[in-house]
C-alpha positions as CSV (number, residue, x, y, z in Angstrom):
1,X,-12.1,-19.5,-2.6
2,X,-11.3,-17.7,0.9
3,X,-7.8,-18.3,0.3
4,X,-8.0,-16.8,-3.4
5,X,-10.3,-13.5,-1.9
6,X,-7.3,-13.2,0.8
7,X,-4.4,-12.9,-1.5
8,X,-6.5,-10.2,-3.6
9,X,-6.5,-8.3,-0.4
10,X,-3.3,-8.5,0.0
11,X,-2.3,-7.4,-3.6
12,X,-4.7,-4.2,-3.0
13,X,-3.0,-3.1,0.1
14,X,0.2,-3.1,-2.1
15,X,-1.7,-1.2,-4.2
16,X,-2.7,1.4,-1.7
17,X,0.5,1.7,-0.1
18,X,2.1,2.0,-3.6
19,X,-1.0,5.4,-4.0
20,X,0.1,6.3,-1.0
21,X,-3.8,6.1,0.1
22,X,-2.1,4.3,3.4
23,X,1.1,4.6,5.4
24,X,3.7,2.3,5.7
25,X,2.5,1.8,9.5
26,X,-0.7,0.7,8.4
27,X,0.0,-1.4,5.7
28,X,2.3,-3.4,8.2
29,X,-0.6,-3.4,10.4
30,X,-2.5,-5.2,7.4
31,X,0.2,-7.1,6.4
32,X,-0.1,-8.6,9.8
33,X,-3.4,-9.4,10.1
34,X,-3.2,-10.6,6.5
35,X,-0.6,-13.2,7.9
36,X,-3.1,-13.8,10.7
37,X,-5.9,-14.5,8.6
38,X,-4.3,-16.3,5.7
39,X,-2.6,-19.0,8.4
40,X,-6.3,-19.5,10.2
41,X,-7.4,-20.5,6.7
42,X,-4.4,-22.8,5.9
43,X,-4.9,-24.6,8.8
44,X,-9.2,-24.8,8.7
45,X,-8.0,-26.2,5.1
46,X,-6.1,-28.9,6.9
47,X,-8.7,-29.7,9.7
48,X,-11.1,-30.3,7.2
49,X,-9.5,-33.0,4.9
């Protein structure tokens, strides 16, 4: 389910930056965290099987 509610924040900042509600600098900020986060989860995933 994390994994699921982190790819919808990813499609929103798309969204945003798409609006033009955020810049490109922040939405690569995002996008990096996003990254971040998205890999922490992948591998908890793993640990836990």
């Amino acid at each position: 389910m994390a994994m699921g509610s982190c790819s919808e924040v990813e499609t929103w900042v798309s969204y945003a930056f798409d609006l033009d509600y955020i810049t490109q600098a922040q939405r690569d900020e995002w996008q990096q965290s996003y990254v971040h986060i998205y890999g922490m989860l992948v591998n908890l995933r793993e640990k836990l099987k």
